[in-house]
C-alpha positions in Angstrom: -57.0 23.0 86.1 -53.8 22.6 84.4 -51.2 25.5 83.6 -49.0 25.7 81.3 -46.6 29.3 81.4 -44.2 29.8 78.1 -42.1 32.6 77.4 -39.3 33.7 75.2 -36.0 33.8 76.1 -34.2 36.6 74.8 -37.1 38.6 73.5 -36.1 41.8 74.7 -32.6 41.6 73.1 -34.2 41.9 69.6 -35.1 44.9 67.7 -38.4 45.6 67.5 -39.0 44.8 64.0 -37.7 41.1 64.8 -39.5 41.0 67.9 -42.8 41.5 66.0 -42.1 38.6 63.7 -40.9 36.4 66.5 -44.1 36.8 68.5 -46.2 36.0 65.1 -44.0 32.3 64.8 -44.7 32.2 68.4 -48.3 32.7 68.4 -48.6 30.1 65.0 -46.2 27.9 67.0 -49.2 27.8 70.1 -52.2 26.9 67.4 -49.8 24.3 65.2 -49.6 23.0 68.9 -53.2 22.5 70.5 -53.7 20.9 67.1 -51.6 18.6 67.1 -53.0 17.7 71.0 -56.3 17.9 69.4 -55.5 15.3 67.5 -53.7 13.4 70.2 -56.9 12.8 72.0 -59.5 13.1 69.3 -60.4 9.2 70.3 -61.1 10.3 73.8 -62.7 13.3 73.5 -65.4 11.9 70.8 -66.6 8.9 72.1 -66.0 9.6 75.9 -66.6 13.3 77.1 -67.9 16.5 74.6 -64.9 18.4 74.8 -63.6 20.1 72.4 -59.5 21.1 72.8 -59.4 24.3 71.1 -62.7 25.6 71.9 -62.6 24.6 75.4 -58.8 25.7 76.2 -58.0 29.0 77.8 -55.3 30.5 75.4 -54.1 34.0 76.5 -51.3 36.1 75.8 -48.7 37.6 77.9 -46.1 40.0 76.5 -43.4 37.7 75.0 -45.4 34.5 76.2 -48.7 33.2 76.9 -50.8 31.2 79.8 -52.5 28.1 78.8 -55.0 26.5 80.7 -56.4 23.0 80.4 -60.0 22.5 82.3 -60.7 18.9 81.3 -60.8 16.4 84.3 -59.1 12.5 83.3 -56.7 14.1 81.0 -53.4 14.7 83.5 -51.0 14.5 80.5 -52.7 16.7 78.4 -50.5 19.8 79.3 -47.0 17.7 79.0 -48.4 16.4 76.0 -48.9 20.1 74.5 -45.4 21.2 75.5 -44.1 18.2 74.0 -45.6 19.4 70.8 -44.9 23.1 71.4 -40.9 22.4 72.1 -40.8 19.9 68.9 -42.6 22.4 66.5 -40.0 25.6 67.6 -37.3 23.0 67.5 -38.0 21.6 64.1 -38.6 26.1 62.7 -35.3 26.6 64.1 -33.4 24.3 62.5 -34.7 25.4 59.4 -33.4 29.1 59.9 -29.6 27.8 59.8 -28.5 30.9 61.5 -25.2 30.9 63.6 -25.3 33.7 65.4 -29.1 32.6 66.6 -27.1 29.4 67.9 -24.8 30.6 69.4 -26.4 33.3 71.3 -30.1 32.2 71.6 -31.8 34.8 69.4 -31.0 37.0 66.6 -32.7 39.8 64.6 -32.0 38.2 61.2 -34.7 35.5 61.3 -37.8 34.3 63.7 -36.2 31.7 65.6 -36.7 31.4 69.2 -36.2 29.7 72.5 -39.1 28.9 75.0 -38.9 28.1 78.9 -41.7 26.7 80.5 -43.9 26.3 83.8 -46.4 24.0 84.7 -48.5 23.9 87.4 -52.0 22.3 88.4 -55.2 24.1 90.7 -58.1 26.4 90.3 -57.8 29.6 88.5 -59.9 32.4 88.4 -61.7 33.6 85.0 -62.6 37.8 85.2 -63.0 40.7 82.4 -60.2 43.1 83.0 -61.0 46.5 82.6 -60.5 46.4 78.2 -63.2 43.8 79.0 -60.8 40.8 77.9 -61.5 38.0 79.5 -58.0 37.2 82.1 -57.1 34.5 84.2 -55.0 34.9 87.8 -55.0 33.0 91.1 -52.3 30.9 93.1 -52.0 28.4 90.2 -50.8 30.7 86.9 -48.5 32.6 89.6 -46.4 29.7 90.6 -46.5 28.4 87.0 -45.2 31.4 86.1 -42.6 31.9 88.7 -41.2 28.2 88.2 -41.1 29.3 84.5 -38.7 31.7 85.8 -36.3 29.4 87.0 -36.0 27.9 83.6 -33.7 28.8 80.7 -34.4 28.0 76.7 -35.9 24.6 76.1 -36.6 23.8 79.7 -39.6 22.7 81.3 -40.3 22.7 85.2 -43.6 21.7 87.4 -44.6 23.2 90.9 -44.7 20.4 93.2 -48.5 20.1 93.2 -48.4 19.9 89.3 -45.7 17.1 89.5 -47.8 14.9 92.0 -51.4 15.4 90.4 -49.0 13.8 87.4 -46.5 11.0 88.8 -49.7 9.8 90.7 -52.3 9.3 87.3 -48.8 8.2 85.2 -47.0 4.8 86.0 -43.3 5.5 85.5 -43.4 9.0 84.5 -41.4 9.9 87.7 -38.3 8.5 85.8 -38.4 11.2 83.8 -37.9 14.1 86.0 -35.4 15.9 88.0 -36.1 17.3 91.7 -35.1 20.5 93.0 -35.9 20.4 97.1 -37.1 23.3 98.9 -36.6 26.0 96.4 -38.0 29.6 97.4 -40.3 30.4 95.4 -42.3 33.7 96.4 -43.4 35.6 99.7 -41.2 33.2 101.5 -42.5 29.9 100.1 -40.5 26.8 99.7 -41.6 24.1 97.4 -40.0 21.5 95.8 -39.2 21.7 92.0 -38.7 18.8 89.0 -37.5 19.7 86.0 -39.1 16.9 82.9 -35.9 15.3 81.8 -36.6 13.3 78.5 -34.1 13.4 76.4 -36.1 11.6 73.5 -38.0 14.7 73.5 -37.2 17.0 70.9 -36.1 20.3 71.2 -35.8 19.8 75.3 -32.2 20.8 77.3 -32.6 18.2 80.1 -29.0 20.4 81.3 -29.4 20.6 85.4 -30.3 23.6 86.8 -26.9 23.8 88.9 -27.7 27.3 90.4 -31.0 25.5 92.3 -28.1 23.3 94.1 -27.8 20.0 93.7 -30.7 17.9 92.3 -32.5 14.3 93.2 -34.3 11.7 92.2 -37.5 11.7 92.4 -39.1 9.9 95.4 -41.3 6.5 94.0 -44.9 7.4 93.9 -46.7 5.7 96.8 -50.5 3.9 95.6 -52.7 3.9 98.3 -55.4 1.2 97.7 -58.4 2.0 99.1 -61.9 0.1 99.1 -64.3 0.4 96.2 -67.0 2.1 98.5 -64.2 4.2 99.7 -64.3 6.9 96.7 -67.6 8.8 96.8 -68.3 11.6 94.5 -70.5 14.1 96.2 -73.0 14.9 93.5 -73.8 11.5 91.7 -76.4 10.5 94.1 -79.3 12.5 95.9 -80.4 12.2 99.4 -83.2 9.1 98.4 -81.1 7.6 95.7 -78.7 6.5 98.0 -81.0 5.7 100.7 -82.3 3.1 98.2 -79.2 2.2 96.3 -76.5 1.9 99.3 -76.5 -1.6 101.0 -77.2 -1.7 104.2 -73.5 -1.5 106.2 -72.1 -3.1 108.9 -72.8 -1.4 111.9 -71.3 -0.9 115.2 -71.0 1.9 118.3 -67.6 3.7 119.3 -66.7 4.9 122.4 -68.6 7.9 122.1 -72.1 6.1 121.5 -71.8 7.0 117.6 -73.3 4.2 115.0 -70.7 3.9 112.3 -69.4 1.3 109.4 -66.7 -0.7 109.1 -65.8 0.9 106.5 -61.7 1.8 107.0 -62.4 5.7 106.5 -65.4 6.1 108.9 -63.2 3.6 111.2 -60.2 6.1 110.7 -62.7 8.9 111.3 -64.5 7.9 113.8 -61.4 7.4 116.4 -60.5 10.6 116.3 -63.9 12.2 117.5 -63.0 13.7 120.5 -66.7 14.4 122.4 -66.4 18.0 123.7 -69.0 18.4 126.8 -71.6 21.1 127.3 -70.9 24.4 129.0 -70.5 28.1 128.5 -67.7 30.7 128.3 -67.2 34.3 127.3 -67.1 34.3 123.1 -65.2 37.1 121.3 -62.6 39.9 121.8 -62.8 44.0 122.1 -63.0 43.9 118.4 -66.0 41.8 117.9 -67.7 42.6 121.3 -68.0 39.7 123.7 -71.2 37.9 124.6 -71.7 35.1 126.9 -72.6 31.8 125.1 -74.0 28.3 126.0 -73.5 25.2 124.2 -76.4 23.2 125.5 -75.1 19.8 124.5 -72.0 17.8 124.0 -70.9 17.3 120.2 -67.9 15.6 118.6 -65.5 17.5 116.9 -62.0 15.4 115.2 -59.0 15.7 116.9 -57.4 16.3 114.1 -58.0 18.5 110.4 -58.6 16.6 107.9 -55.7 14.9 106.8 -55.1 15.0 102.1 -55.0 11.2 102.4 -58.6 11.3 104.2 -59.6 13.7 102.0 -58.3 12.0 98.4 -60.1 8.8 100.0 -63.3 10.3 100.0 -63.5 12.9 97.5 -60.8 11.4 94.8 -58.8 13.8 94.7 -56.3 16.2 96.7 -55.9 19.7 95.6 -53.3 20.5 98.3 -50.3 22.9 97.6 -48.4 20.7 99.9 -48.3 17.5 99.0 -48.0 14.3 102.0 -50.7 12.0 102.6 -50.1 13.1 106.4 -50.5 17.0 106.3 -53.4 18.5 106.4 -56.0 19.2 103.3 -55.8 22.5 102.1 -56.5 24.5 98.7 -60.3 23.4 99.8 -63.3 25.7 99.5 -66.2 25.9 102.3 -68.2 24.4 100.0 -65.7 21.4 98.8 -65.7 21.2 102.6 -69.6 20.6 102.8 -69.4 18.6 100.0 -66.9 16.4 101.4 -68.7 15.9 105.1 -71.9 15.6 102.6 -70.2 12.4 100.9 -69.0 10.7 104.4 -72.7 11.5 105.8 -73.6 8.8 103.3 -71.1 6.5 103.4 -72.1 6.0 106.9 -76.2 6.2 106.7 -76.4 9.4 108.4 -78.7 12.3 107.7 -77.2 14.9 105.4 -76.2 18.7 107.0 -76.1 20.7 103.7 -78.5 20.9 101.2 -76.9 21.5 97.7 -80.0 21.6 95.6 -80.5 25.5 96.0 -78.2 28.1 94.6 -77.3 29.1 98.1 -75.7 25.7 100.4 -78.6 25.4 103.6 -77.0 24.1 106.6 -79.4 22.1 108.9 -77.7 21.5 112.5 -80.5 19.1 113.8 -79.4 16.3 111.1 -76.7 14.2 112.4 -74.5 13.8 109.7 -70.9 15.1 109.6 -70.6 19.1 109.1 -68.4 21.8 110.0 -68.1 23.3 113.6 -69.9 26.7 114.4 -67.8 29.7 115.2 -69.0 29.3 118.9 -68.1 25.8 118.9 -64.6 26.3 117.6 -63.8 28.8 120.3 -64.8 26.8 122.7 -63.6 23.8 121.9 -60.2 25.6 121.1 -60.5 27.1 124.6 -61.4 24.0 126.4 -62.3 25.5 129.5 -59.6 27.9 129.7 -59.5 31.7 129.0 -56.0 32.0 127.7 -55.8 33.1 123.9 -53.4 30.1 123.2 -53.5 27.0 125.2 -49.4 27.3 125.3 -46.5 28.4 124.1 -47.0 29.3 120.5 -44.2 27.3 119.5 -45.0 24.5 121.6 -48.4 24.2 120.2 -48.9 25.8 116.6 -47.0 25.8 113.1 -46.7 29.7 112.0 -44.4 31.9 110.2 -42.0 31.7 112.6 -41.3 27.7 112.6 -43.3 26.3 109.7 -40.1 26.7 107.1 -43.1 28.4 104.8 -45.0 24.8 104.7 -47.7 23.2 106.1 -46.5 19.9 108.7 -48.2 16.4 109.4 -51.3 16.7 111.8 -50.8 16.1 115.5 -47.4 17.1 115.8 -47.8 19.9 118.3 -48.7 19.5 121.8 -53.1 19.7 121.9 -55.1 21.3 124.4 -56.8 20.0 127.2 -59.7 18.5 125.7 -56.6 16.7 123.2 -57.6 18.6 120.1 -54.4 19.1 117.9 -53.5 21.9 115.4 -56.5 24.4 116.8 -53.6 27.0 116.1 -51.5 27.4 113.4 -50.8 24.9 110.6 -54.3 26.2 108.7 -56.9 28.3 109.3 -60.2 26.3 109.4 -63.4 27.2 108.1 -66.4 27.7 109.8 -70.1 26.7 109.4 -71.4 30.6 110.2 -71.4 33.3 107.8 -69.0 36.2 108.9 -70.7 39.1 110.4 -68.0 42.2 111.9 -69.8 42.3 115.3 -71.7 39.9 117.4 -75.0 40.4 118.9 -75.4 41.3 122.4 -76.5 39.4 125.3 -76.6 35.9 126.3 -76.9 33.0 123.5 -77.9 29.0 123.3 -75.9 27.4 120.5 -75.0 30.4 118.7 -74.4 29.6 114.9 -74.2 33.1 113.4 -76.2 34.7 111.2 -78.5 33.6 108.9 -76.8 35.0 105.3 -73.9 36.8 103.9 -71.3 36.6 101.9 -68.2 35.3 102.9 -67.9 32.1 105.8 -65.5 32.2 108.7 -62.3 31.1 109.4 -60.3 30.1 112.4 -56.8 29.2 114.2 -54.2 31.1 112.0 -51.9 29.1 109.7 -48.4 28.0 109.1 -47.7 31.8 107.1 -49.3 33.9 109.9 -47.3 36.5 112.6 -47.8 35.2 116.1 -50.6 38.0 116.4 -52.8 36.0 114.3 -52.1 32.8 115.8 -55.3 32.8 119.1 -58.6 31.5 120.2 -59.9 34.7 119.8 -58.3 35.3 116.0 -61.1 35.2 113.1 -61.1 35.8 109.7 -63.5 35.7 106.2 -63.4 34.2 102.7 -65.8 33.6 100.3 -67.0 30.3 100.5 -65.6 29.7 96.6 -61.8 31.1 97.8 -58.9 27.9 98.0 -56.2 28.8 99.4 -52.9 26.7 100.9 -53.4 28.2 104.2 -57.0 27.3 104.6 -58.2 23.3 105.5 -61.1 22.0 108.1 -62.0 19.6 110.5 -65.1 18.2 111.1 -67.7 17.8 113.7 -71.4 16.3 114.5 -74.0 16.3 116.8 -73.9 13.4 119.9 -76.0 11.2 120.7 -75.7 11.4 124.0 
């Protein structure tokens, strides 16, 4: 989802009779605006996709500004495009008002002239009735547009990071056309990297640098990653016995660990960093939880690594990370856009599918062989590798937290891995589990424990690059709903052995 954040600077200096009449040329300023996008994309929308601009946008105000919201998927310009039109339209009303006391000072209570700043982000919002049953948007994605916005002053537009690559990477050359701010803190300790749009043939934009964010860059080119045609899979366009009978038969071959794959680059990729984790049993959970002794009565394969954003874009299409580097690992992912995901490799590579999406409610069946998430049990274990220590070193040896992570995520691998060479177990980003979260687990002894059989939020493990040392252990667990994306939340994936 797109986000674009306006506001007006200098609202608060005007009386309140001219602050009435500026929010009214505001507000007309916003529908003059989506029309004109309308109209912009009228070819695409009719004959491609039934969408409809204005009936289809999220339009809602905010005190002396409003959040916009643009859900259409193939349209990445769409919200530059609309503060394009929205700067031009205030900039053409202003000249008309020939007041020079509003130009010299920004505002004035003698006509409705204003200034705009603007924020732009891109991600997942969430839609709710607040309690005048209004409908409201919030989430990650309209807070950093917002705060960005902040950083603006009149006739300045800036995008988060994220919003900036989902951009420069759909729009040859558009990367000319910005400014970059690096590591700019931005909120609860977070630094991103900011780019202020910089078209000067852009009406009623101040391309001025923002000298107090230090001393800007260019832009770095936008790397294209080509990929094989087979490579992009979109979960949901086939079902389990379409693409049994549409998929040509692939290339096959074993790896080390016995496993029939492709040779198709990303299983390749994949494949080599299955690390097979043997059979065994150990001592599962903390005073908290209660402990109970559990077995895992075969070996499995679990990566060495999370899933890195260029494995993910590869498969999926696209990468929703916060933190943008082909290298880092995914996050911003749901549980389920992590099914989906090990859903889509399952058939690139022929295998049996884990997760049944047909029901309203994901099923997860562990005796398929396809690619899935870990179970709880087989996290700790793997993440204990024999040991019984809570970390399997030095916390800054072996994990990215608050402490070291400069408020980012870092490229997988970088930290020292356990004994069984898994990488990034702690810190960097929690993981998500396969089980459903329950407070307590059962007593007494258990075979392949995989949790309980509903609920309603999923498991998470490791701790991530934001977390307090405390959080940062084998034994640390958390919950989300299976819906919640969040930057400090990724996977990695496992399957059953065929040995």
């Amino acid at each position: 989802m797109q986000v674009v954040f306006v506001d007006i600077v200098a609202y608060s200096k005007r009386k309140t009779h001219a602050q009435v009449k500026v929010i009214d040329a505001f507000m007309k300023s916003l529908e003059e605006a989506l029309s004109e996008t309308a109209r912009q994309y009228i070819e695409y929308t009719h004959k491609n996709v039934d969408l409809n601009i204005r009936r289809d946008v999220v339009l809602l105000p905010a005190g002396d500004g409003a959040a916009i919201a643009f859900p259409f998927e193939g349209l990445h310009e769409m919200h530059l495009s609309f503060s394009r039109h929205l700067f031009r339209i205030v900039d053409q009303a202003n000249k008309q008002s020939n007041c020079d006391f509003f130009r010299e000072h920004g505002w004035c209570d003698c006509h409705s002239a204003f200034q705009l700043r603007c924020g732009i982000s891109e991600g997942k919002l969430i839609l709710y009735k607040d309690l005048n049953s209004n409908y409201n948007i919030a989430g990650d994605t309209v807070n950093m547009a917002a705060r960005v916005m902040g950083l603006a002053g009149g006739g300045q537009i800036i995008f988060t990071e994220r919003g900036y690559s989902e951009l420069a990477e759909l729009v040859p050359g558009i990367d000319k056309q910005f400014r970059r701010y690096p590591a700019i803190l931005i909120k609860h300790n977070v630094k991103i990297n900011l780019y202020q749009y910089i078209d000067s043939n852009q009406p009623g934009i101040d391309v001025s640098c923002l000298s107090e964010l230090g001393t800007p860059e260019e832009p770095e080119p936008r790397q294209k990653v080509d990929l094989p045609a087979v490579a992009v899979v979109r979960p949901e366009s086939l079902t389990t016995s379409q693409s049994a009978v549409s998929r040509p038969a692939p290339e096959r071959y074993r790896d080390g660990s016995g496993v029939i794959v492709t040779s198709n680059p990303i299983l390749d990729e994949l494949s080599q960093c299955m690390v097979m984790i043997p059979a065994g049993e150990f001592l599962m959970g903390s005073d908290q939880t209660g402990q109970m002794q559990v077995e895992i009565s075969r070996p499995f394969l679990l990566a060495k690594y999370p899933v890195t954003q260029a494995l993910f874009k590869a498969v999926v299409g696209k990468n929703p990370s916060r933190f943008i580097a082909i290298d880092k690992p995914i996050e911003s992912v749901s549980w389920n856009d992590a099914a989906a995901f090990c859903n889509a490799v399952s058939r690139v590579a022929g295998l049996e599918l884990v997760y049944d999406t047909s029901a309203e409610e994901v099923v997860c069946d562990l005796s398929k062989d396809g690619y899935r998430l870990p179970t709880e049990a087989e996290w700790e274990y793997a993440c204990l590798a024999g040991g019984r220590a809570v970390s399997y070193g030095p916390i800054g040896l072996v994990a990215w937290y608050n402490k070291n992570s400069d408020g980012q995520t870092h490229p997988v691998g970088a930290k020292a891995p356990n004994s069984f060479t898994l990488c990034d177990m702690l810190g960097n980003v929690w993981e998500w589990c396969g089980d459903w979260f329950q407070k307590k687990y059962p007593t007494g002894r258990q075979v392949d424990y995989a949790g309980p059989t509903s609920g309603l939020e999923r498991v998470i493990r490791g701790g991530s690059w934001s977390d307090l040392p405390d959080s940062i252990s084998s034994r640390s667990r958390y919950r989300k709903p299976p819906t919640a994306c969040e930057a400090t939340v990724g996977f990695r994936v496992a399957r059953r052995s065929r040995n």
